[in-house]
N, C-alpha and C positions, 0 to 999 in steps of 0.2 A: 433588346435592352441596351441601351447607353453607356459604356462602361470608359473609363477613366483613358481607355488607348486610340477611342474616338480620333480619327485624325482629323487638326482642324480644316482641311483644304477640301474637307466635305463640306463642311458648312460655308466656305468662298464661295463654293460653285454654286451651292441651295439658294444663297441669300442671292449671289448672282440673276438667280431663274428667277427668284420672287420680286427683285428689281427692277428686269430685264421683260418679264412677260416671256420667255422665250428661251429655248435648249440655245437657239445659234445666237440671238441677243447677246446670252450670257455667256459664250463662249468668246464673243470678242471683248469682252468688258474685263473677264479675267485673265485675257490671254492664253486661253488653250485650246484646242481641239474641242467640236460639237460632241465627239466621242468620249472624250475625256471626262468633261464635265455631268455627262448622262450618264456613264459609268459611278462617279463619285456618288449623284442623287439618288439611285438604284443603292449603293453599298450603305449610304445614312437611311434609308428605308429599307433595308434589310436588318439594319442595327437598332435602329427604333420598334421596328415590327410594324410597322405600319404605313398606307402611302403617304406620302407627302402632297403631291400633286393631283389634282383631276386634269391628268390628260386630254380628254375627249373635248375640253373646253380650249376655247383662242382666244385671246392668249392663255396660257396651261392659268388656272387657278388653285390656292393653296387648298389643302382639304383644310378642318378644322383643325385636327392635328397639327398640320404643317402650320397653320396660323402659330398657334400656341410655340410650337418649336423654335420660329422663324426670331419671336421674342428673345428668347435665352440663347439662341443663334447668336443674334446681334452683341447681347450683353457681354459673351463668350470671348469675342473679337476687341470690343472695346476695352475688358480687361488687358488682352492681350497686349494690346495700345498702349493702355497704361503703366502697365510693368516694363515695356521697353522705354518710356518715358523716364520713370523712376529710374532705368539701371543708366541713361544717358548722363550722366553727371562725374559717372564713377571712368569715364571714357573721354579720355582725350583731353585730358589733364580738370581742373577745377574751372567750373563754372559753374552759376547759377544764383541763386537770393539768400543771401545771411541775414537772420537777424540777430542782432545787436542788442541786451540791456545795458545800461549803463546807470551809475546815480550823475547827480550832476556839475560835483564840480570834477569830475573824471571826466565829463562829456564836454567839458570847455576846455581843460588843460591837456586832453591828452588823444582826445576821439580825434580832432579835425588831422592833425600831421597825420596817425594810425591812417584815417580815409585815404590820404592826399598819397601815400604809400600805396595802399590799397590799388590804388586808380591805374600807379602806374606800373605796378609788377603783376597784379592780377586783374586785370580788365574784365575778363569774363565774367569776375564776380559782383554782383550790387549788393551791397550793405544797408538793412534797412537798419537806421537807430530808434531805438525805444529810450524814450527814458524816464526813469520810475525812483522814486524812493526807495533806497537800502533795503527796507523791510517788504516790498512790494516785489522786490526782485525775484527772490525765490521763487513765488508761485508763477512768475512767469514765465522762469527755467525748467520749469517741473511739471507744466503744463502745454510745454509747447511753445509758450507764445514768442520765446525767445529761444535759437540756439545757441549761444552763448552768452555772458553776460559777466562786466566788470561791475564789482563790490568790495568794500571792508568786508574782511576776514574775521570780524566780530561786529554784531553778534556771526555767531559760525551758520552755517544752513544745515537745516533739519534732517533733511533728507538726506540718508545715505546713500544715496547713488547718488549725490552731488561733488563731486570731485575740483580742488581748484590748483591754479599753477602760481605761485606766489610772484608776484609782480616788483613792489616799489613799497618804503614805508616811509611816515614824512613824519613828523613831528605834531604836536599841538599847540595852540598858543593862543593867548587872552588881547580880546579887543576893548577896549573903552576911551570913552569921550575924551577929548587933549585937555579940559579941564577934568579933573577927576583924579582923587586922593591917589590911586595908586601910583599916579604919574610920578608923582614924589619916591616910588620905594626904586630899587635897584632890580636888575634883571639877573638871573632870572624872577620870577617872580612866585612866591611861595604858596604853597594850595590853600593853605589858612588865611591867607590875606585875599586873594579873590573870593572867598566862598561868604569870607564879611559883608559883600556888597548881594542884592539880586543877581540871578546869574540867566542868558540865555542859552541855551544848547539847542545841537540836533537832535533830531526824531520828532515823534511828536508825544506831548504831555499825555496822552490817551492809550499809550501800548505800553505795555509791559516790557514789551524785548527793547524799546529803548535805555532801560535799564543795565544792559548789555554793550552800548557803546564805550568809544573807548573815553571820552572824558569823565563818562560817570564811574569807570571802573580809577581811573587815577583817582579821583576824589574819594572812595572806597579805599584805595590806596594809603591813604593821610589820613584817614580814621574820619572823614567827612563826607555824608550822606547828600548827593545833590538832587536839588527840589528846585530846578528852576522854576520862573516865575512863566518863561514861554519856548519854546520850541518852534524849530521850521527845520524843513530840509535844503532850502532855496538860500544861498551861500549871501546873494544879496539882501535878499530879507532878512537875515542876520543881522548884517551892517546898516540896515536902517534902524533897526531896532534899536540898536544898540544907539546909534546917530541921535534918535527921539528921545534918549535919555533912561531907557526902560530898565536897562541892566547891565552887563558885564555880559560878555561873550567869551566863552573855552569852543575852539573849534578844529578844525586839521586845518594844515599850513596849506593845501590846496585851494581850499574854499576863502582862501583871504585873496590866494593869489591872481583869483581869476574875478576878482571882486572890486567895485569902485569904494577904496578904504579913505576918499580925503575926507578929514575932519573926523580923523578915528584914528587912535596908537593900536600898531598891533604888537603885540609883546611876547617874549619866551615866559614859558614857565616850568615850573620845575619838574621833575619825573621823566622817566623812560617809557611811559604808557600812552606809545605814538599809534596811530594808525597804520598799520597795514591793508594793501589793497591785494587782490585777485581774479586772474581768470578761469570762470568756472562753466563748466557743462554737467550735464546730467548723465551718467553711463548706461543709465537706463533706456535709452535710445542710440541709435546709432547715430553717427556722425558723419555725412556727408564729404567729397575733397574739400565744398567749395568750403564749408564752417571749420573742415579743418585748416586750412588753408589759411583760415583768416585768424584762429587762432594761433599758430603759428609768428604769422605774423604779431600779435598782442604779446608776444611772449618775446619776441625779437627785438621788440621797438624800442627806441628809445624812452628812458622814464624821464617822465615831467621833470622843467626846472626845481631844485629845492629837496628832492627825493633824494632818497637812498635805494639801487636794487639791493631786493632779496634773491637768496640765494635758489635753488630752485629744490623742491623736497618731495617725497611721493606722501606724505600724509600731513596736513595741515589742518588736522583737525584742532589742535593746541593754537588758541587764539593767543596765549597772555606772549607779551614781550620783551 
């Protein structure tokens, strides 16, 4: 019988013979002794209870048995391959493939420098970037498809075993045409007087949890319920929009800054209800050097022009600011 203290260097030498055609073949293929290796195939058919080989045949052929074993044999081995694979990462400092979510105006003001660091203190590591819609994010933390990932801190992530390390928080502020009544009032600019006009925001019109961002939470704020007329996540499609005449834009100061704003005012407005961003993992899984490594670095980096760091907190589950 098979039992769990099985030693694997019986099965070198078996699979050996069953590669090899031959006791002495396979004694130099694995580097040992004719004896050695005969001795090994003898002690795994002693443990199986039954032969392995037909002898009496040249080159030795497998019995049936031995067929069937020679399978799980091999599987045996390649596991083995595989776990020393796996534990290669944890050895000899960080290497190996991150992935990255990101939304996107994080992934133009702040991903390229983060990489360009990246490159040159951790080489061994590749950064693959994703990058996905705010509300998209999560399930790609949670599912794998990213291990780590920067987002707004609101809405918050579902998932309890998603954990984040509080980064930079920026401000928000209102876009509209250089002709356009507002242009006339004073800055900052007051929540009832943009909410006069159509408004565009992020997220998209069709999810719930956009309801959860932060400009719809300051308009909640002033006792004004926002119903934009269109939604994007894409920082410049914003700005066109607003450009074509469609609405008013409330957006984070990010997404202005990495954005082609000519022939559009960007403006302060009033409230403390800025964006906060974060980076997050899942503790539900383990953590790698190289993703830790890279978060590290996300935590180190310098924050985008126009930001403020935050401070660094063990629970960030408290979105408001």
């Amino acid at each position: 019988m098979l039992r769990t203290d099985t030693r694997l260097e019986w099965f070198v030498s078996f699979l050996g013979v069953v590669d090899t055609g031959s006791f002495v073949a396979a004694a130099e293929a694995t580097h040992r002794s004719q004896p050695r290796v005969s001795m090994h195939v003898a002690a795994l058919e002693r443990e199986v209870g039954l032969p392995l080989f037909d002898r009496r045949k040249r080159p030795v052929a497998l019995t049936e048995a031995g067929a069937v074993l020679a399978v799980h044999a091999r599987a045996v081995l390649r596991e083995l391959v595989a776990a020393e694979a796996a534990m290669a990462p944890w050895r000899g400092g960080a290497r190996g493939v991150v992935t990255l979510g990101c939304y996107p105006s994080a992934s133009a003001a702040f991903i390229p420098t983060l990489l360009r660091d990246v490159s040159r203190t951790i080489p061994d590591v590749k950064v693959v970037l994703v990058e996905r819609a705010t509300l998209d994010l999560d399930q790609a933390l949670t599912t794998g498809e990213v291990d780590v990932c920067l987002r707004p801190m609101s809405p918050a992530p579902t998932a309890p075993s998603v954990i984040g390390h509080p980064l930079w928080g920026e401000p928000l502020v209102v876009l509209h045409p250089m002709e356009h009544p507002l242009s006339e009032l004073p800055e900052p600019l007051t929540v009832a007087a943009v909410a006069a006009f159509p408004l565009i925001s992020i997220g998209r019109l069709d999810d719930a949890q956009s309801s959860e961002f932060e400009v719809y939470r300051l308009f909640r704020e002033h006792n004004f319920e926002l119903e934009p007329v269109q939604a994007t996540n894409q920082p410049q499609t914003l700005v066109e929009l607003i450009r074509a005449g469609l609405g008013v834009g409330v957006t984070n100061w990010l997404a202005v800054h990495i954005a082609d704003t000519n022939g559009v005012r960007v403006r302060r407005i009033e409230g403390n209800c800025g964006r906060r961003v974060a980076a997050y993992r899942d503790m539900s899984r383990p953590m790698n050097p190289a993703a830790r490594s890279l978060l590290e670095r996300i935590i180190q980096a310098p924050r985008p022009p126009g930001t403020r760091p935050l401070p660094a907190a063990t629970d960030i589950s408290d979105t408001s600011s």
